[in-house]
C-alpha positions as CSV (number, residue, x, y, z in Angstrom):
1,X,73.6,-50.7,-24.1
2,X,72.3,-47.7,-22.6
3,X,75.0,-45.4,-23.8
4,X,74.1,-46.8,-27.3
5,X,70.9,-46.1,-26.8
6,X,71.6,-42.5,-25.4
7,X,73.9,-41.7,-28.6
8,X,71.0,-42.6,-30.8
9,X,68.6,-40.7,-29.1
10,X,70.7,-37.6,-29.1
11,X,72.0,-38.3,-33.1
12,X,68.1,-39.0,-34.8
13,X,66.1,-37.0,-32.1
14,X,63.8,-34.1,-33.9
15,X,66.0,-30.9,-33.6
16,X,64.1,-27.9,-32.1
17,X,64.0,-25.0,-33.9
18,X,65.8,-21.9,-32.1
19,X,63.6,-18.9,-32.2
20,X,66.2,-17.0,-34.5
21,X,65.6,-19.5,-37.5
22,X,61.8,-19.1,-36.9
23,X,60.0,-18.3,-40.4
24,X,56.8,-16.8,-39.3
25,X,55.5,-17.1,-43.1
26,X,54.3,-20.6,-42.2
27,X,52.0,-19.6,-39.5
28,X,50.8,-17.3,-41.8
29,X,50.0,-19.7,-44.3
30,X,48.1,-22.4,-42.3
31,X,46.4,-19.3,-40.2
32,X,45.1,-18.4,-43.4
33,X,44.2,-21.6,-44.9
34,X,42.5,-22.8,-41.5
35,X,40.3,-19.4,-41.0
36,X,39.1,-19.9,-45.6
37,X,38.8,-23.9,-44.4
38,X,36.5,-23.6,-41.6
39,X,34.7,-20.6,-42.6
40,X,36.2,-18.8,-39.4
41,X,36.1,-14.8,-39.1
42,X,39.2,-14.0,-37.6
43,X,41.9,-15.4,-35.2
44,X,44.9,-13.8,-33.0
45,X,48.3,-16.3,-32.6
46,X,51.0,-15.7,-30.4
47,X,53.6,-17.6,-30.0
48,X,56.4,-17.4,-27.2
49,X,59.8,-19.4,-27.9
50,X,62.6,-19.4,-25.6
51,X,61.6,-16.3,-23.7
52,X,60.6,-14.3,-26.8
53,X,57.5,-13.3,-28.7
54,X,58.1,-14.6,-31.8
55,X,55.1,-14.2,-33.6
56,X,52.5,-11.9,-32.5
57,X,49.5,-11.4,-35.5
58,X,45.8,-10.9,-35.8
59,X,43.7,-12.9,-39.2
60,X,40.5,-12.1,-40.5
61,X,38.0,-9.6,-39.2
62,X,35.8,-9.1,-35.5
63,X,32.5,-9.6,-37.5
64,X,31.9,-11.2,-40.2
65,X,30.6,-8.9,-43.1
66,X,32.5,-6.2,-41.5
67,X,35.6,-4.7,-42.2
68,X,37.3,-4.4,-38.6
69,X,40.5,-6.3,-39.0
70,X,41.6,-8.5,-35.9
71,X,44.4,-7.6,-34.4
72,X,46.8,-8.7,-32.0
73,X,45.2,-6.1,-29.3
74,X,41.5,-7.7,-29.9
75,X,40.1,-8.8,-26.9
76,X,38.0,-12.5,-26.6
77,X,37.1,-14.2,-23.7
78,X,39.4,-17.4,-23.1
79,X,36.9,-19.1,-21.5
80,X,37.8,-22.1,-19.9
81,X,41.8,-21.4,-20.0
82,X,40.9,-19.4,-17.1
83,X,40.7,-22.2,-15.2
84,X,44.7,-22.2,-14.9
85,X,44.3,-18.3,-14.1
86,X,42.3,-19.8,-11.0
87,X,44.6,-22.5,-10.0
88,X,48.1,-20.5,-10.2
89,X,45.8,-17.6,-8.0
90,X,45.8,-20.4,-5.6
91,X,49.2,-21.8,-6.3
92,X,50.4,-18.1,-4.8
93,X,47.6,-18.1,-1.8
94,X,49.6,-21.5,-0.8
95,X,53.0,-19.8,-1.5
96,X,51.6,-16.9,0.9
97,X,50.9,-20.1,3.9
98,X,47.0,-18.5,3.9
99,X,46.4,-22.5,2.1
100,X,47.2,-25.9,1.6
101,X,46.2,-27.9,-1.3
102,X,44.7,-30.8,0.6
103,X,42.7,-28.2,3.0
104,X,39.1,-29.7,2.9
105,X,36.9,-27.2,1.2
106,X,34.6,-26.5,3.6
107,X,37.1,-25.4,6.0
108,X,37.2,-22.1,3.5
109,X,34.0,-22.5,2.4
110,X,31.4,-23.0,5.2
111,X,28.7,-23.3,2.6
112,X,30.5,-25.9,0.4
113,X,28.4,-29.0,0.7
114,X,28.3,-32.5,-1.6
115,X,25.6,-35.4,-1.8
116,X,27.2,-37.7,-1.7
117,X,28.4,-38.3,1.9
118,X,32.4,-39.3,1.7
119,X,32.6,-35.9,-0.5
120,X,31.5,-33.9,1.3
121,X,33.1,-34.6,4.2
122,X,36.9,-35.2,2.6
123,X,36.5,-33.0,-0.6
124,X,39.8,-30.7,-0.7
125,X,40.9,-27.3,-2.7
126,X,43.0,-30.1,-4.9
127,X,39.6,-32.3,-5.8
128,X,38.1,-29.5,-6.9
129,X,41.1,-28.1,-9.9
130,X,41.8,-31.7,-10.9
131,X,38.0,-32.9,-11.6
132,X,37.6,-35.8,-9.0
133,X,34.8,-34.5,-6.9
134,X,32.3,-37.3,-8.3
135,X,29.9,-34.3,-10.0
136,X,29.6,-34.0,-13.1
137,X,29.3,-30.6,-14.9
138,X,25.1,-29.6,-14.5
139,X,26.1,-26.6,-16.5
140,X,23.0,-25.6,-16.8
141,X,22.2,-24.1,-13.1
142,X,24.6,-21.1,-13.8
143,X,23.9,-20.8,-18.0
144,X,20.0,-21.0,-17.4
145,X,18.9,-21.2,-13.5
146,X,21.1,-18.8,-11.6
147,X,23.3,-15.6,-12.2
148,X,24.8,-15.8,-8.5
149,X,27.8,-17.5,-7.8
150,X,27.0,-18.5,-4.0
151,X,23.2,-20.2,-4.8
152,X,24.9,-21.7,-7.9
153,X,27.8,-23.2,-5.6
154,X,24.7,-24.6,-3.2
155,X,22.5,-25.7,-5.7
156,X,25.2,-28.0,-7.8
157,X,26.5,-29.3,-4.3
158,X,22.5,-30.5,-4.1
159,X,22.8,-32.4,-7.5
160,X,23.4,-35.7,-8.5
161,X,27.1,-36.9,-8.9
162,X,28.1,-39.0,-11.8
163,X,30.7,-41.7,-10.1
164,X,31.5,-41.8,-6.8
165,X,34.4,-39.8,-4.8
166,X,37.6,-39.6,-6.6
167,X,36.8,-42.8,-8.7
168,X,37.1,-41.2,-12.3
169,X,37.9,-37.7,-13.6
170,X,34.6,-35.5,-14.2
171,X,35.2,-32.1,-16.1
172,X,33.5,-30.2,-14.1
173,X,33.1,-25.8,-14.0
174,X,31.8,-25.2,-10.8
175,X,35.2,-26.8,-8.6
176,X,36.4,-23.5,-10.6
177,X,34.3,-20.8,-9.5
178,X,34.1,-22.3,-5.7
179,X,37.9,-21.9,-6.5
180,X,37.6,-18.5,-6.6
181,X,35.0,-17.6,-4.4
182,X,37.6,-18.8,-1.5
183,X,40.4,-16.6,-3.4
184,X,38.6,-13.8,-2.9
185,X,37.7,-14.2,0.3
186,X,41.7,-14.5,1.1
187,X,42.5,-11.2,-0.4
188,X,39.6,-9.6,0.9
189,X,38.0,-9.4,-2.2
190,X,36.7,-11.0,-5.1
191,X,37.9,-13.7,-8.0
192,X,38.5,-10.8,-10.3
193,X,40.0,-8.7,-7.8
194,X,42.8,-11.3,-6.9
195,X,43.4,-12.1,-10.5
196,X,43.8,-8.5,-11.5
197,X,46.0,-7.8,-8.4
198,X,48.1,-10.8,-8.6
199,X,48.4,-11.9,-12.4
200,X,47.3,-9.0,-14.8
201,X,49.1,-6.5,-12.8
202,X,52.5,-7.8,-12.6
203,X,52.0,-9.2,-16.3
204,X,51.3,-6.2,-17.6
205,X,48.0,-7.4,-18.5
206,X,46.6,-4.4,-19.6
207,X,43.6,-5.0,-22.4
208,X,42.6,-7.6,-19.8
209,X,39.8,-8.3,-17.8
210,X,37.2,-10.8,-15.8
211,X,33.4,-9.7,-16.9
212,X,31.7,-9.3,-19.7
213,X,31.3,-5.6,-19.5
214,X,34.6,-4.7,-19.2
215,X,35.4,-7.1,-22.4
216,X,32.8,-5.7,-24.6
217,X,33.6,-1.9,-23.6
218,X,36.8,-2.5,-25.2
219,X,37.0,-0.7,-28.4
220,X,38.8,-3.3,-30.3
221,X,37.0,-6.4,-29.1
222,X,35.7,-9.5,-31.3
223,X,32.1,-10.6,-31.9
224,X,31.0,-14.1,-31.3
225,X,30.0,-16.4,-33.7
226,X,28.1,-19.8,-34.2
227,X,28.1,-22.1,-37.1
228,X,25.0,-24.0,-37.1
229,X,24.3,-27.4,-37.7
230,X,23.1,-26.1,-41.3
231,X,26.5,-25.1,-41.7
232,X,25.0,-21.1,-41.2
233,X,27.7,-19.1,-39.4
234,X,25.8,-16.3,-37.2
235,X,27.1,-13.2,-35.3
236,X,25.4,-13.2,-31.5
237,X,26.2,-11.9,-28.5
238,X,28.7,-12.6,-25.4
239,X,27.7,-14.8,-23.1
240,X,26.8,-12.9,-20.0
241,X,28.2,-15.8,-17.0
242,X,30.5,-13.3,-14.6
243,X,28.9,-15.9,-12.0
244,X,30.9,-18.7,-13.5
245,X,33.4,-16.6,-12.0
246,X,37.0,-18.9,-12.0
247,X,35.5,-21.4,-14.2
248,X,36.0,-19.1,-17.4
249,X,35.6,-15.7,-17.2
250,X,38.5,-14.2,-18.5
251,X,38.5,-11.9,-21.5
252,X,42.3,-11.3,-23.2
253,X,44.1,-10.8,-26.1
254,X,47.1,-12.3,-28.2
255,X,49.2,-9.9,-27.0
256,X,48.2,-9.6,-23.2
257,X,48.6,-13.6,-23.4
258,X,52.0,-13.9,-24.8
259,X,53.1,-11.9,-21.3
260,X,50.9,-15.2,-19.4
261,X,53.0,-17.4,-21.4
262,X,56.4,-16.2,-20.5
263,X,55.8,-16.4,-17.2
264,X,54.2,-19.6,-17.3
265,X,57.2,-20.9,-19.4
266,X,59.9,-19.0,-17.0
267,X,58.9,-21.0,-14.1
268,X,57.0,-18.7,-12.4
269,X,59.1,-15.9,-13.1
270,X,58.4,-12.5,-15.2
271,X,60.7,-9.2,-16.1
272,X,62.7,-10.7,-13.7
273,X,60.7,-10.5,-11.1
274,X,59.4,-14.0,-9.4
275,X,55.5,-14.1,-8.2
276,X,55.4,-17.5,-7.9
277,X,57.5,-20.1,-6.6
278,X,58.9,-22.8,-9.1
279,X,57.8,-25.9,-6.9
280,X,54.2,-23.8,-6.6
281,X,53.8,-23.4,-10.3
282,X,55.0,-27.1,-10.8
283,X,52.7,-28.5,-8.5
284,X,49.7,-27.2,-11.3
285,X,51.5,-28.5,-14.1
286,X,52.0,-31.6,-12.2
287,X,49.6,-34.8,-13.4
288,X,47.0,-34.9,-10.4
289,X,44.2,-37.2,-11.8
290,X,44.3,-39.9,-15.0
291,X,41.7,-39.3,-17.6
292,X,40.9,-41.3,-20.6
293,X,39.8,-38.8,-23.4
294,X,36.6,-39.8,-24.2
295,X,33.5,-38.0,-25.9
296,X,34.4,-34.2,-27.1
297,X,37.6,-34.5,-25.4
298,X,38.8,-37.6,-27.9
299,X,39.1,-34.4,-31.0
300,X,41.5,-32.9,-28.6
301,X,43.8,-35.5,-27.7
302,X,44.4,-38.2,-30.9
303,X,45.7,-41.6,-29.8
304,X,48.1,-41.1,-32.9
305,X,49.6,-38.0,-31.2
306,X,48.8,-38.9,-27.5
307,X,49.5,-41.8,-25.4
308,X,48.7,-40.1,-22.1
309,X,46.7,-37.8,-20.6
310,X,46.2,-36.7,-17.1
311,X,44.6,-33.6,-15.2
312,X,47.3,-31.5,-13.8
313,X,45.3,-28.1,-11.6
314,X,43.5,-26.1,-13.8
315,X,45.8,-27.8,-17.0
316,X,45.7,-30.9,-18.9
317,X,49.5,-32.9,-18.7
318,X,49.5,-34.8,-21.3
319,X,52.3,-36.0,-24.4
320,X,52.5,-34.3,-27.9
321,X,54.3,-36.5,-30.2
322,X,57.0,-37.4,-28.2
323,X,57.2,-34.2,-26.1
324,X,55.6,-33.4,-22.9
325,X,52.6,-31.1,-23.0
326,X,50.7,-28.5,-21.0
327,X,47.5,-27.4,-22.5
328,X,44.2,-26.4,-21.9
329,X,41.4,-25.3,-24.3
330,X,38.2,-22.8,-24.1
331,X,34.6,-22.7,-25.0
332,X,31.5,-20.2,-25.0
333,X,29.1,-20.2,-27.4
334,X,30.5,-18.1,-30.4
335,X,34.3,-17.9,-29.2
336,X,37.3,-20.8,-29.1
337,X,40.7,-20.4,-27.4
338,X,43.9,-23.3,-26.9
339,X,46.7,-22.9,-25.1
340,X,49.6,-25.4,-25.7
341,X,52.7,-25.4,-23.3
342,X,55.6,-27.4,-24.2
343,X,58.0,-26.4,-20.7
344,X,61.0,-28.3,-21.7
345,X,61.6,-26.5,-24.9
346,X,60.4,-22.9,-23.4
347,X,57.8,-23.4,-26.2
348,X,53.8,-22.1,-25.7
349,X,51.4,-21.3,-28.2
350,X,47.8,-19.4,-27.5
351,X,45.1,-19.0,-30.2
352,X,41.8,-17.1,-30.1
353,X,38.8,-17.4,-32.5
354,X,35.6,-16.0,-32.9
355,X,33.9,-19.2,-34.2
356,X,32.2,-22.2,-32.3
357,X,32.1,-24.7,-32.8
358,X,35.4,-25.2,-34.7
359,X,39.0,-26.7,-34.6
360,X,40.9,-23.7,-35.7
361,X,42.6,-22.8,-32.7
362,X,43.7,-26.7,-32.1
363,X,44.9,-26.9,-36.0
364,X,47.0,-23.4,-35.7
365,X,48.1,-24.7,-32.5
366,X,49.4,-28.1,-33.6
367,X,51.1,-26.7,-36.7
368,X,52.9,-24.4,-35.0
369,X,54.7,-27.1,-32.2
370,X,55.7,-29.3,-35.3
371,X,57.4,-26.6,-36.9
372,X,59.2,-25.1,-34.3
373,X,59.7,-28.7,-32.3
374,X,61.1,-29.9,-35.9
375,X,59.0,-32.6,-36.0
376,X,57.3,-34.2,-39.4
377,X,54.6,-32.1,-40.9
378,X,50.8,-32.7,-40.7
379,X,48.3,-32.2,-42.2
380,X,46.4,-30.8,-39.0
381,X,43.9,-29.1,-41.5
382,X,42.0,-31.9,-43.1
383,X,42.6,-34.2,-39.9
384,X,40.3,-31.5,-38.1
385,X,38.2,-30.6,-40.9
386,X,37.0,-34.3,-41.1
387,X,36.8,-34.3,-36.6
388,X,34.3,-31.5,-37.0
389,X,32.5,-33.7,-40.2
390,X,32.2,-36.4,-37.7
391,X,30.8,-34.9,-34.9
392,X,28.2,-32.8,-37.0
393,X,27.3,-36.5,-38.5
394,X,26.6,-38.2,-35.0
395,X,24.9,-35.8,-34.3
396,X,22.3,-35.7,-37.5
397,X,22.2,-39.4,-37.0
398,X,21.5,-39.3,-33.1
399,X,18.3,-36.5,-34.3
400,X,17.2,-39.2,-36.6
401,X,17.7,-42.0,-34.9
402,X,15.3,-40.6,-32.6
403,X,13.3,-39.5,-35.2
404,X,12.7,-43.1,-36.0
405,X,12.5,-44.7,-33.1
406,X,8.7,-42.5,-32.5
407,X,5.8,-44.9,-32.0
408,X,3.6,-42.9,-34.3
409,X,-0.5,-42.9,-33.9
410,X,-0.2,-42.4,-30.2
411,X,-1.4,-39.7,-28.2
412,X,-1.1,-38.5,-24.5
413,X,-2.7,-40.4,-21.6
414,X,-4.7,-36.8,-20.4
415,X,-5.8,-33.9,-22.2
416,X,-3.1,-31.3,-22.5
417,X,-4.5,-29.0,-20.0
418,X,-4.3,-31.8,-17.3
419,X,0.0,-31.7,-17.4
420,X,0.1,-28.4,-16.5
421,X,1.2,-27.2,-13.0
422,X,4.3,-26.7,-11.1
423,X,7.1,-29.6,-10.8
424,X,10.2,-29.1,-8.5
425,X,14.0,-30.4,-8.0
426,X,16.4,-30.2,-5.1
427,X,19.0,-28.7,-6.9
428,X,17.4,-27.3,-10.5
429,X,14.5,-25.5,-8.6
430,X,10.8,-24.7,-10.0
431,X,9.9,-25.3,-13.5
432,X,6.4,-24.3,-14.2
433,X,4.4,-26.1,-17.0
434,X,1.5,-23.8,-18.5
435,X,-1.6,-24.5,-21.0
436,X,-1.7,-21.6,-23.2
437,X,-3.1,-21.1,-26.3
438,X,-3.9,-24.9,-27.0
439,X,0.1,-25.7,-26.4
440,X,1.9,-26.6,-23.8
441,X,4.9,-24.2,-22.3
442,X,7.9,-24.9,-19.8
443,X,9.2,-22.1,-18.1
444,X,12.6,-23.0,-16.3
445,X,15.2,-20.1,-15.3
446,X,15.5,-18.0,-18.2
447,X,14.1,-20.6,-20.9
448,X,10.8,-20.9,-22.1
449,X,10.4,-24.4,-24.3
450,X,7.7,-25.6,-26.5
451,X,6.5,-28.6,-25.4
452,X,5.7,-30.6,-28.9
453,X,4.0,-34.1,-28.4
454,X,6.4,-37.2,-29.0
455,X,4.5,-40.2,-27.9
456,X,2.9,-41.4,-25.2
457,X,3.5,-39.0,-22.1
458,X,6.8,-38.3,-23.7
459,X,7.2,-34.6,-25.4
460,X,10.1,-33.1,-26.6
461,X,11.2,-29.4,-25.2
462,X,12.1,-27.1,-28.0
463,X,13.4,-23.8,-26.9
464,X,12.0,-21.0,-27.9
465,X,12.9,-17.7,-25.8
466,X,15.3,-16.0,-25.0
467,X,16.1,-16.2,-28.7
468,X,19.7,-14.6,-28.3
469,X,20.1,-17.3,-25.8
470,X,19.0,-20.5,-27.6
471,X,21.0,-20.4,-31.3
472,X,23.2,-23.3,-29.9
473,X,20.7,-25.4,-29.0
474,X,20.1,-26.7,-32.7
475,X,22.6,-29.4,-31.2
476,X,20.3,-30.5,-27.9
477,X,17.7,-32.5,-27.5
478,X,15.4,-32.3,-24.7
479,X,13.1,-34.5,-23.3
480,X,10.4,-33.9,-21.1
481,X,8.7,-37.6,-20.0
482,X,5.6,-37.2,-17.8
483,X,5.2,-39.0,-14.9
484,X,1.9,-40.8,-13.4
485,X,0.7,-41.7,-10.2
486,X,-1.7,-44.5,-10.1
487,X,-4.8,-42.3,-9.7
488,X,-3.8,-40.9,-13.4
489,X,-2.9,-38.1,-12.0
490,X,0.5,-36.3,-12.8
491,X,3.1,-37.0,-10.0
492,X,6.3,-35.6,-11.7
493,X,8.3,-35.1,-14.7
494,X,12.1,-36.2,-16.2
495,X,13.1,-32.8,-17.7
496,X,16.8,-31.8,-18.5
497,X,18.1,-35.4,-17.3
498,X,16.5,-34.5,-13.8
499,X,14.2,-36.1,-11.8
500,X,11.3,-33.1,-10.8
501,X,7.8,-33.7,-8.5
502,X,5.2,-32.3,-8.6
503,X,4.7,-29.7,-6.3
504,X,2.7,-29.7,-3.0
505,X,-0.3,-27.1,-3.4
């Protein structure tokens, strides 16, 4: 029976493509189609088959309105694709002997401390690159709180976790910079300065780089973009997060990238020269933690297309229609980039866009394994068109849900002036609360909010400075409930999902 079986397999399987039968004009077509679809800028696809570059191409322009084509040299951040950058830095530190995945953190990291109690004390290097630390991601103490990587390490170690020790997988972007933090300190220098030394060097990596300086002071680099939830598409500025450090902080380009996939897809091996060892770059595309894909991460992983997925270090393991599947996928606020590794076939894809949110580096992506892994076509651009639809709907309905559910005619329990003061949180630090002007004002980090009245004691924080900084935020909703003691006094405040009290005079 199992020969049968076997034969069959082997006779009706999909037959890969070979790279010499490749027709690039395809890619070209659904690149096209995908950028006019989502109202995208521009786009840069590589493609690596079989040891080769097989399609290499820039779509569309840097800026929109502008007539700077993008090309396969233009530079955008990969954001959180770094994070395999981080792990394979790692993967070659543990090659070296200097570490061992299951090392407890704070054996490299004297500063590394958790809440909760069984983390801290057992957390290792592998917890933190496969998401099972407990914590969830409290992104907002290094994008609004803190531009240093140590206090932001501290100060997340003081938060709250979502589920306890190793219990479920929590995507989480601080595991990633702590990551590098003890890279550095290993080479004697810094996150940058290893990946520089030990990946874009011997890659070739040239147009590469890890902060935002060095990306933007590249000549042919793209501008962000965000499309609003009025469907307005915006140019802004780079996010400035060096501090993120291993998290995301990578700026690249098509071309620089296809060099990252041949290596990736050689086994650790590049221009014939091996950096890594096979069993060391296995171990990252080896499933570490099961996830179910739930929330944003259900767009990425269809259960059409997907009956598993798993957290590898630093890459999601997962299956592709029938096909095993490495893959990871990036995020800032104007820019998108997905990276899909298929190792059996010596297959890998990368795309880069200057729009966010969007789907058009997963539908370029997509397209491109079902053509060259001869599979049936999809339709990946209507399936992704009506994902983004959907999202952009629960989210109006969420705002008016809310909108409805306001117990008009009410009115705070003390006069405006009488909220004011300073409130304070273990982990998210000092937010002041000021009376000016007949309003009231929350200044936390680098925001300032506009605290409108709700109901009750209950207001609603609307960011209003810095305004280069707060575009994406027409997605949010924050809450600010006051707290009272039982002399009516205020004794604290809920504010960005966080407990804060008031602080001692």
């Amino acid at each position: 029976m199992y020969r049968y079986a076997l034969l069959f397999a082997l006779l009706f399987a999909p037959a890969t493509l070979q790279a010499a039968d490749f027709d690039p004009k395809a890619i070209d077509a659904v690149v096209e189609k995908t950028l006019k679809e989502f109202d995208a800028p521009g786009a840069s696809v590589v493609i690596v088959k079989d040891g080769e570059v097989i399609y290499l191409k820039g779509f569309g322009v840097r800026e929109k309105g502008k007539e700077e084509k993008v090309t396969p040299d233009t530079v955008f951040p990969i954001a959180s694709c770094s994070k395999a950058f981080t792990a394979t830095a790692l993967a070659m530190l543990a090659d070296d002997g200097k570490l061992k995945w299951d090392d407890r953190v704070r054996d490299h990291l004297d500063y590394f401390r958790l809440a909760d109690e069984l983390a801290d004390r057992d957390v290792t290097l592998r917890d933190l690159l496969c998401h099972r630390t407990g914590m969830p991601r409290h992104d907002m103490l290094w994008a609004g709180l803190s531009t240093d990587s140590g206090d932001v390490i501290r100060r997340w170690g003081k938060a709250a976790p979502a589920s306890s020790f190793r219990s479920k997988w929590e995507y989480a972007n601080v595991p990633f910079t702590t990551a590098g933090v003890i890279a550095g300190k290993f080479d004697n220098t810094d996150w940058a300065g290893v990946i520089k030394t030990r990946i874009f060097k011997p890659l070739g990596m040239e147009r590469s780089s890890c902060t935002w300086k060095e990306g933007t002071a590249q000549a042919d680099h793209a501008t962000p973009h965000y499309r609003g939830l009025d469907k307005s598409i915006s140019a802004i500025k780079w996010d400035e997060m060096d501090h993120a450090g291993g998290a995301g902080c990578i700026n690249s380009s098509a071309r620089d990238m296809a060099a990252w996939l041949q290596f990736q897809l050689a086994g650790g091996k590049y221009d014939g020269r091996r950096l890594i060892t096979e069993r060391g770059l296995r171990e990252t595309h080896t499933s570490q933690m099961l996830l179910i894909p739930e929330g944003a991460f259900a767009v990425y992983f269809p259960p059409k297309f997907t009956r598993f997925t798993s957290y590898g270090l630093g890459w999601f393991v997962h299956d592709y229609r029938g096909v095993n599947c490495v893959s990871h996928g990036g995020t800032l606020t104007g820019f998108r980039a997905q990276c899909m590794l298929v190792p059996e076939k010596k297959l890998g894809v990368f795309v880069l866009s200057n729009l966010r949110p969007s789907l058009v580096c997963e539908t370029v992506c997509k397209t491109a394994l079902d053509a060259l892994l001869g599979l049936p076509a999809e339709d990946w651009v209507t399936f992704h068109k009506a994902q983004m639809s959907a999202l952009d709907f629960q989210t109006a309905v969420g705002q008016k849900k809310r909108e409805t559910a306001r117990k008009l005619d009410t009115k705070p329990s003390l006069a405006l002036k009488d909220y004011a003061g300073a409130f304070e949180e273990r982990a998210y630090g000092r937010a002041e609360v000021a009376f000016e002007n007949d309003k009231l004002l929350i200044r936390w980090g680098k925001y300032t909010f506009r605290a409108d009245h709700y109901h009750f004691d209950t207001f609603t924080a609307v960011p209003v400075e810095p305004k280069d900084n707060i575009v994406s935020f027409d997605r949010s909703t924050f809450d600010v409930q006051f707290r009272l003691g039982t002399n009516g006094e205020v004794q604290g405040m809920r504010f960005l999902e966080q407990e804060f009290a008031r602080a001692k005079k």
